[in-house]
Structure formats: structure tokens, C-alpha cells
N, C-alpha and C positions, 0 to 999 in steps of 0.2 A: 397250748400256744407257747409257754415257756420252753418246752423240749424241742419244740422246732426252731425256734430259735438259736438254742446251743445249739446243735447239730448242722445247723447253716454256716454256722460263723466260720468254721477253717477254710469252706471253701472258697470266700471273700478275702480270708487272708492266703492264704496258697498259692490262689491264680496269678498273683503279680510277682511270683518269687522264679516263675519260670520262663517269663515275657522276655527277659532281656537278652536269654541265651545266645540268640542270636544277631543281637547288635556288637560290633565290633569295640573292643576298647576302647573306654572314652581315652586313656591317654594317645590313642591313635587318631580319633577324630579330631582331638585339639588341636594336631600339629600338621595336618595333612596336609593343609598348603600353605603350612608356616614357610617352608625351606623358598617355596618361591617368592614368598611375597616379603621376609625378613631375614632371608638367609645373608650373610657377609659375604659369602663366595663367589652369591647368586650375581652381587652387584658389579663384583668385581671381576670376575672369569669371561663377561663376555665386553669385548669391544665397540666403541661407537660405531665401528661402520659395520659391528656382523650381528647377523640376525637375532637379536633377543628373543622371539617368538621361538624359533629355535629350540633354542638351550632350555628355555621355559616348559616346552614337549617332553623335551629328554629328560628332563630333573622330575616331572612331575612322573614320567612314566618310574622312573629310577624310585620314587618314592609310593608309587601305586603296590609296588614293586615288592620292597621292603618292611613298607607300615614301619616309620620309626618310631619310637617312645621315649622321649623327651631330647632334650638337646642335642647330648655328646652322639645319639644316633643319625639327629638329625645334619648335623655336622659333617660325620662320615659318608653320608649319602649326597650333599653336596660339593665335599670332594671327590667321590667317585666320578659326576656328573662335569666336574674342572678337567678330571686330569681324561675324562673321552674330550669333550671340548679342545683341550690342547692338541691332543691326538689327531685330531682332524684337522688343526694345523699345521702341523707337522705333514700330514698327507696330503696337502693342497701345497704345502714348498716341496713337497719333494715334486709333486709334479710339475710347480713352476720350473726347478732347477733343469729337468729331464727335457721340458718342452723351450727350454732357453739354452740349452746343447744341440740339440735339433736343428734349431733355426739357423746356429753359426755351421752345421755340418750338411746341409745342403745348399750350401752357397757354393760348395766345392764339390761338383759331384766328380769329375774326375777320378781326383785322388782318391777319395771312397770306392769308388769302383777298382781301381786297380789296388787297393789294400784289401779288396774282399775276395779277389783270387790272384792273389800280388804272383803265380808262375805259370797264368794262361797270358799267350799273345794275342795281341788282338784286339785286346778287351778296352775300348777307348772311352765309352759314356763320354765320349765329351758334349754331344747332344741330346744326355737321359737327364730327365726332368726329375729329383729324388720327390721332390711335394707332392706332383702324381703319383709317385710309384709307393710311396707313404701309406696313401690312401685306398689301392688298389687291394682286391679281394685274391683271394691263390685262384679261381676263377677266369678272372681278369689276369693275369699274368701269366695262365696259361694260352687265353687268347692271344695274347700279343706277341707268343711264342709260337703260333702256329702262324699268323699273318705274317711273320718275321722268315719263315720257312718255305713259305710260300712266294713271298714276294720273290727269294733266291731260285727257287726253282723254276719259279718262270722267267727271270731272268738269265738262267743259262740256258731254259727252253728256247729263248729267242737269240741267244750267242749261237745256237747248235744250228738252228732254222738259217742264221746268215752263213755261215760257215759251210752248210752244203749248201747255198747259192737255191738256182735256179727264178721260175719265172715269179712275180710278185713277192721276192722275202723282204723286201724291207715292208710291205706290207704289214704280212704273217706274223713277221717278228714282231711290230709295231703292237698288232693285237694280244702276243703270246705276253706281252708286259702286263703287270699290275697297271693299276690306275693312275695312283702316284708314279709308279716309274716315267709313264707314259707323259705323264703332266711338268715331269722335271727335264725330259728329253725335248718338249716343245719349248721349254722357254730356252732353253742350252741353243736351240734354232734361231728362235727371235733374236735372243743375242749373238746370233754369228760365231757362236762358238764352235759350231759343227754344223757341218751342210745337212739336209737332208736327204740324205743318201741309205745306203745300205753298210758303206764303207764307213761314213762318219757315226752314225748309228754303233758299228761295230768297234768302232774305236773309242766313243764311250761307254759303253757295256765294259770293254776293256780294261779300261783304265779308271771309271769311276763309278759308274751304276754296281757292277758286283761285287768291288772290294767292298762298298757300303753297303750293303745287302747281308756281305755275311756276318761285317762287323756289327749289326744289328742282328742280325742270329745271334749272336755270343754274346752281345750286352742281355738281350731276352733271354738266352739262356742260363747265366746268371744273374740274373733278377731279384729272385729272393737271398742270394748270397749278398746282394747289394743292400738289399732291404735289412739285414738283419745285419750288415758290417752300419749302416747308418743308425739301427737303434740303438748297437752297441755303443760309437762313439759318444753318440748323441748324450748317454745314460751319464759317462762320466762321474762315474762311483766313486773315486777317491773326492768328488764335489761331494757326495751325498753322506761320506761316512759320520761328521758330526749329528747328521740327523737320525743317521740311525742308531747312535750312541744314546742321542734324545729321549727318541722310543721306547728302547730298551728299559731306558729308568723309568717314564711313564707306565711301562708294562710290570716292573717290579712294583712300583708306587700303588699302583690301580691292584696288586694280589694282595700286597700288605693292608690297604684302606678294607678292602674290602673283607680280609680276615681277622679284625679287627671289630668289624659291623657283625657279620656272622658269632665272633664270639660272645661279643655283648648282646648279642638276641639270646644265645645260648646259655648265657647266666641269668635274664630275668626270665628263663623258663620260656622262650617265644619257640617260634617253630623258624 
């Protein structure tokens, strides 16, 4: 009975010496959600009016992340977690500033138009809408470049129809129009502006249905040249250069903090 007893004994002492392998640091456990719930930075890095839930996601992932061990770790990892925080600052004014140049450069589509191909003729937008044309897909733009093509070709289809005459052309012509054309030459009637005739008909084909016709061919046709002269002004990067100055030091700040963190893992032996 006594020799089974010794012989028992190490392995009641033993078994607990290999248990704990796999639980993590208690100095990691202590402090795992210290950084949110006592951190200085935590309190102060975020805003009353911006999301604390937020920030409290990002710092806890940033700390699932790193597993600090004690303070001065914990510290740096709640700085890492400030200076993204400010960053995304920084990227919501940059886009305030971008979408507040915008606004003041489609009040004026004109001039934008003619600054985006300032040595074609022709080119008037003073009817293009830039808010639509903003939001249109290359898709869409090239629709409006074919309708725009079309509407001129049938409108010198029906200049050509009155111009050899014969029986029914003010008809033919009437039909050879777009829809809209058709729609703009009835009310030019109602108002007494032109008879309807085949003579009156031809004299506004003449003088105002095809010159607008093609000068909307050439506004559709640069379209995207118009699109991208208005994202340009709109951008007004000599507004934006202190922000990216900003950045820049946030992005040197964030390699420093965070080589700093790294090396202090690296001296108490962490991974």
C-alpha cells in the first residue's frame, strides 16, 4: 500500500504544471479591455456628436490585435486607434471641401463647358444640366449621344423631304421629326410664330430646330470632357493642400507609434 502511494504522487503533482499552456497571459488578460474602458485617449479622441461605438470597435479590434502587456503598451495602441480616428476626419473634410466646390461649379454650366474644350465652336451647354450629367453612368452618356444624333438626322431628313417638295411633304416631314421636335414645332404654331405650312416648317428647321440639334450633338459629344472639367474645378486642390499636409503627419505619426509598439513587444520577448 505504501509503494503505490509514492508512485502515485508525481502524477497529482505534474498534471497541473501543464494546464495552463494554453491560456494566454495573465498580463494580457488584465488589461484586455482596460484601453476601453480607462484608457485617457479613449475619452478624449472621440467627439460628442461622433460615434463612440465606433471607435470602441476599432480600438478593441486594435487591441485583440496586439494583446498589450501593461501600460506604456496599452497607451500606444490607443494612440494608434486616435491618430485612424483623426484620419477619418480628415477624409470626411476632404470630402466636405470637394462636394462644397461642386456645388458653387454647377451653378455655372456654361463656362465649364466651354473651359472643357475652350477651341471647339459651338459648344454652348447653356441648357446642360451638370447635377445630371454628375450622376450619369459612361452608359448613359453614350445614350444621350446617340438620341442627340439622331434627333439631327432626322431633322435634315425632313429639311431634305421639304426641299424636293412634292405632294404631302409637309406631312412626311412632319413625321421624318423626333418627337420632341415635332412637339416644339406645334407650340411655335399655337404661338403664331410660323404658319403651318411646309414653307414655315422649312424656315424653322432653318433657322432654329437644326442649329439646336447639332449644338446638342457637340454638347453630348463632349460630355465627359464636361464631366471631368467640372470634377476638376470642383476638386480645387490648392483648398485641400493643408489637409493633405495633415495626413501626411498622421501617416508618419501612425509608423512611428506603431514601431514603437512593435519594439517594445520585441524586448519583452512577445511575438
Amino acid at each position: 500500500m505504501s509503494l503505490q502511494t509514492v508512485e502515485t504522487a508525481p502524477a497529482v503533482v505534474t498534471f497541473p504544471v501543464d494546464a495552463p499552456a494554453a491560456v494566454p497571459p495573465a498580463s494580457y488578460q488584465a488589461v484586455r479591455f482596460n484601453a476601453m474602458k480607462h484608457g485617457i485617449l479613449s475619452r478624449l479622441a472621440v467627439l460628442a456628436h461622433e460615434d463612440h461605438a465606433e471607435f470602441d470597435d476599432l480600438l478593441a479590434a486594435l487591441v485583440e490585435e496586439h494583446r498589450p502587456a501593461g501600460m506604456t503598451e496599452q497607451h500606444l495602441i490607443e494612440e494608434l486607434a486616435a491618430i485612424i480616428w483623426r484620419k477619418r476626419r480628415v477624409l470626411m473634410a476632404e470630402g466636405a471641401r470637394i462636394n462644397e466646390g461642386l456645388k458653387s461649379v454647377v451653378n455655372n454650366a456654361k463656362s465649364v463647358a466651354t473651359s472643357a474644350a475652350p477651341f471647339q465652336r459651338g459648344l454652348s451647354a447653356e441648357n446642360a444640366d451638370l447635377q445630371d450629367l454628375m450622376t450619369e453612368t459612361p452608359e448613359q452618356i453614350a445614350e444621350t449621344q446617340r438620341d442627340a444624333e439622331l434627333d439631327l438626322a432626322a431633322t435634315r431628313q425632313a429639311a431634305a423631304i421639304l426641299y424636293k417638295g412634292g405632294p404631302n411633304a409637309y406631312e412626311k416631314a412632319l413625321r421624318a421629326l423626333q418627337q420632341d421636335s415635332r412637339d416644339w414645332w406645334q407650340a411655335q404654331v399655337e404661338d403664331e410664330e410660323h404658319p403651318a405650312t411646309a414653307e414655315g416648317l422649312a424656315q424653322f428647321i432653318r433657322e432654329t430646330l437644326e442649329l439646336s440639334c447639332w449644338r446638342a450633338v457637340r454638347d453630348a459629344q463632349y460630355a465627359p470632357a464636361i464631366k471631368a472639367q467640372t470634377l476638376g474645378e470642383g476638386l480645387r486642390a490648392h483648398l485641400l493642400e493643408k489637409l493633405n499636409r495633415y495626413e501626411t503627419h498622421l501617416d508618419r505619426k501612425f509608423e512611428r507609434t506603431l514601431a514603437m509598439l512593435l519594439k517594445l513587444k520585441q524586448l519583452r520577448g512577445g511575438s
